[in-house]
C-alpha positions in Angstrom: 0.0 0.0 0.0 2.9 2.4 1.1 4.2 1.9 -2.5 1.3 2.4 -4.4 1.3 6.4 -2.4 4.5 7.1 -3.2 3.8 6.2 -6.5 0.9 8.0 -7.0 2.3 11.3 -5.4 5.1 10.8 -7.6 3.4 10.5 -10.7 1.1 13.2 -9.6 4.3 15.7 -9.2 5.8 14.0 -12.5 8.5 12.4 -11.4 9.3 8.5 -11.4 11.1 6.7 -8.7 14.3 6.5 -10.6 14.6 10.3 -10.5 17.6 12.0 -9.0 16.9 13.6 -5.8 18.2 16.9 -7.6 15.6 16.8 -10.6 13.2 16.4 -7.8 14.3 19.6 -5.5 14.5 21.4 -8.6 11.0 20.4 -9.9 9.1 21.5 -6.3 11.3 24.6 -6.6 9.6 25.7 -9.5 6.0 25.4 -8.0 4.2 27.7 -6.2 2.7 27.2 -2.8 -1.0 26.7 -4.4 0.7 24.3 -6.8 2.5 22.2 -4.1 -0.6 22.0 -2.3 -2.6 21.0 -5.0 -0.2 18.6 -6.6 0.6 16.8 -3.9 -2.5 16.8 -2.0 -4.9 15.8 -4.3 -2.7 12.8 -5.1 -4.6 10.8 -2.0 -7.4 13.0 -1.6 -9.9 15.5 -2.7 -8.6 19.1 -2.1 -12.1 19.8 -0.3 -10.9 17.8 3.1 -7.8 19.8 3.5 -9.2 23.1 3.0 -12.4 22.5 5.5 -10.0 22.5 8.2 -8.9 25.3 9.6 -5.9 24.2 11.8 -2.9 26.0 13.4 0.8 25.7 11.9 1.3 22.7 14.8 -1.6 20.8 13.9 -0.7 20.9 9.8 2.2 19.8 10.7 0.8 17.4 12.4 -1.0 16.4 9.1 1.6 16.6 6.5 3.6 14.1 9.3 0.5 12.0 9.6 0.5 12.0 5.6 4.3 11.2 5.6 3.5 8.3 7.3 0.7 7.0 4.8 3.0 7.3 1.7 3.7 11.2 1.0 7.4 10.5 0.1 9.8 12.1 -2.7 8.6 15.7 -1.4 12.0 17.4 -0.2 11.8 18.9 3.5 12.2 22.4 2.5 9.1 21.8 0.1 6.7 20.2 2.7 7.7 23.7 4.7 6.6 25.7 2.0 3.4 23.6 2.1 3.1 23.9 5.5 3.6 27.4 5.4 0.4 27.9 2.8 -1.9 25.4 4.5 -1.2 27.9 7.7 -1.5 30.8 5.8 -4.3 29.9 3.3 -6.4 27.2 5.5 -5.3 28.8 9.5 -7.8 29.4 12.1 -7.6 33.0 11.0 -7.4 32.5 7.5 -10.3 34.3 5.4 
């Protein structure tokens, strides 16, 4: 099962498993939060669960761990930061 997510989220981003680590970095790079979010997010679920939620920066980080642990590999840290920074930002208890 762990396989078949990592797969899928690294199809989604348009990579395959045999890609260097660099051509990776270098592909997140070039996406912008809203596209991180959406890429990599929608590869397991629909993007209406993640924005109904409304949580502080400790509880996405929470998720994106949680989500780590369910298959979201091949994302570099730096990236999932970024990501963590616009589900704060765009889906935070304060957030319009």
């Amino acid at each position: 099962m762990e396989r078949k997510l990592m797969a899928a989220t690294l199809i989604v981003a348009g990579l395959s498993a045999h890609t260097p680590a660099h051509a990776k970095k270098d592909y997140f790079a070039q996406l912008t939060p809203q596209q991180l979010f959406e890429q990599v997010c929608s590869s397991c679920h629909n993007l209406e669960l993640p924005k109904s939620q409304r949580l502080d920066r400790a509880n996405w980080e929470w998720v994106v761990d949680d989500m780590i642990d369910y298959g979201l590999m091949g994302v570099p840290k730096e990236h999932l930061d970024r990501l963590i920074d616009y589900l704060t930002e765009t889906y935070g208890p304060t957030s319009k």
